[in-house]
N, C-alpha and C positions, 0 to 999 in steps of 0.2 A: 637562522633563528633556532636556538634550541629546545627541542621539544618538552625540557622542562619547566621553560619559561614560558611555554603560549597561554595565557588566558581563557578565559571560555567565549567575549566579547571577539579576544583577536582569533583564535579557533573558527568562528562563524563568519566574520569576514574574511579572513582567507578561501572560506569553503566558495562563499560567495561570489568573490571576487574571481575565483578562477572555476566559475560554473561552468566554462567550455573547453577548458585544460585538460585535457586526459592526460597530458605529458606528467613527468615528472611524478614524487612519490606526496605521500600526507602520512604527519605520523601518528599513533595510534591516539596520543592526545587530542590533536586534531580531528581524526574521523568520527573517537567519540562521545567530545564536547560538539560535533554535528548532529550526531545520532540524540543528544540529550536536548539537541533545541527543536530539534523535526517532534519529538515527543513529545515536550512545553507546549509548543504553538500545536499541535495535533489537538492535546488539551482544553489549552485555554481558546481554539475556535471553534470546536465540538460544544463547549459551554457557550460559546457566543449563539452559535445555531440552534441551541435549547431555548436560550433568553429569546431572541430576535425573531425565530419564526416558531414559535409553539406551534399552528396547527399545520405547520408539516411534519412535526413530527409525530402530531398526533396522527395523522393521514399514513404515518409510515407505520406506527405501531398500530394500527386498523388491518391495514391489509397484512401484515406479518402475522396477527394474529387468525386473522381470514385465514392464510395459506396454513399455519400450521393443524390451526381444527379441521380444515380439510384431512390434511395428510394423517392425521389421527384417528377419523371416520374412515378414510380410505389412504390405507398406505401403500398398496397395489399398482395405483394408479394415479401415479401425480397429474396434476391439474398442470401444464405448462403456462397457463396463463395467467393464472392467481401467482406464480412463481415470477413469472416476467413483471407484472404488476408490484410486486414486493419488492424486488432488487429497483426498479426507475422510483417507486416511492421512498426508498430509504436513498438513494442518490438525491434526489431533488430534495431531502430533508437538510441537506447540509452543505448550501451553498458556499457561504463562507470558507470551510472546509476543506472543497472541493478545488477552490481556488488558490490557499494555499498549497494543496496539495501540488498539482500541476504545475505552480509557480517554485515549488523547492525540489521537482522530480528530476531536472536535469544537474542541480547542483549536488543532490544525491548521487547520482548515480555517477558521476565524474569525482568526487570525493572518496567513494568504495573502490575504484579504478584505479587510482592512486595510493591509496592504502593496501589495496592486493599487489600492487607493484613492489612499494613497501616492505611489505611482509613474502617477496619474492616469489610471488603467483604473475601469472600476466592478464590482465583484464580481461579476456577471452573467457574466464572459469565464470564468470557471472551467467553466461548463456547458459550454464548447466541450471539456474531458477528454472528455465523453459520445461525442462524435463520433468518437473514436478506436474505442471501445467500435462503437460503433451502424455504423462502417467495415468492424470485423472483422465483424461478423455478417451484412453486406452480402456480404462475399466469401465465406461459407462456404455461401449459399443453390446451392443444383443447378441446372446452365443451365436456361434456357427451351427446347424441342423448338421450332422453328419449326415449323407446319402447312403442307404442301406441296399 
C-alpha cells in the first residue's frame, strides 16, 4: 500500500490493527493520520467529561484552585497534600478520557516504533522520553551541605 494512497479511516485501522506489532515500519502518513485521531478523540471525550460529569470537574477546579492560593500565600513551602489531592482530583474528573487513553496507549506507542524504524532510528530512542522524566527528579533532589 502506497503511502500516498492511505486514507485517514485506513491509517487508523492499520494503527489499530497491528497495536502489538512492533515489527515492520508505518509511514509518516500513517503515524500522522494516528497522531490527528489520538487528538480528535483526546477532544471530543475531554468534552464528553465536561458534559457527563460536571461536578467532577467542578471538584477538580476547587482543589486546583485550593492548591494554587496556597502556593501564592506560601511559595516556600508546598503543601504536598493539597498537591496530591489536585493531581487524583483532576484524574477522576475525566473518566471517559482516561479510558480512552489507556485503551489507544499501546497502539501509540507500537505506531511511533514503527515510524522511527521508518525513518531509520530503531525503537530503542523512545526510552530517551525517560530522561526527561529522570532530569526532573534530578533537579528537585535538596542541595548537597558541603562539610567544612
Amino acid at each position: 500500500m502506497s503511502s500516498e494512497k492511505i486514507s485517514f479511516a485506513a491509517a487508523v485501522g492499520t494503527a489499530l490493527k497491528k497495536y502489538v506489532n512492533f515489527r515492520g515500519v508505518a509511514t509518516r502518513r500513517e503515524y500522522w493520520f494516528f497522531i490527528l485521531f489520538i487528538t480528535l478523540l483526546t477532544m471530543v471525550t475531554g468534552q464528553l467529561d465536561q458534559i457527563l460529569f460536571p461536578e467532577l470537574a467542578q471538584k477538580a477546579t476547587d482543589t486546583a484552585d485550593a492548591l494554587f492560593s496556597y502556593l501564592e500565600t506560601n511559595p516556600t513551602a508546598p503543601n504536598w497534600q493539597l498537591f496530591q489531592q489536585a493531581i487524583i482530583a483532576a484524574m477522576d474528573s475525566t473518566p471517559i478520557s482516561n479510558f480512552f487513553g489507556m485503551v489507544t496507549l499501546l497502539p501509540l506507542v507500537t505506531v511511533t516504533v514503527r515510524r522511527m524504524r521508518d525513518a531509520g532510528f530503531a525503537g530503542w530512542w523512545l526510552l530517551l522520553i525517560w530522561l526527561q522524566l529522570f532530569t526532573f527528579v534530578i533537579t528537585l533532589l535538596p542541595t548537597k551541605r558541603k562539610s567544612l
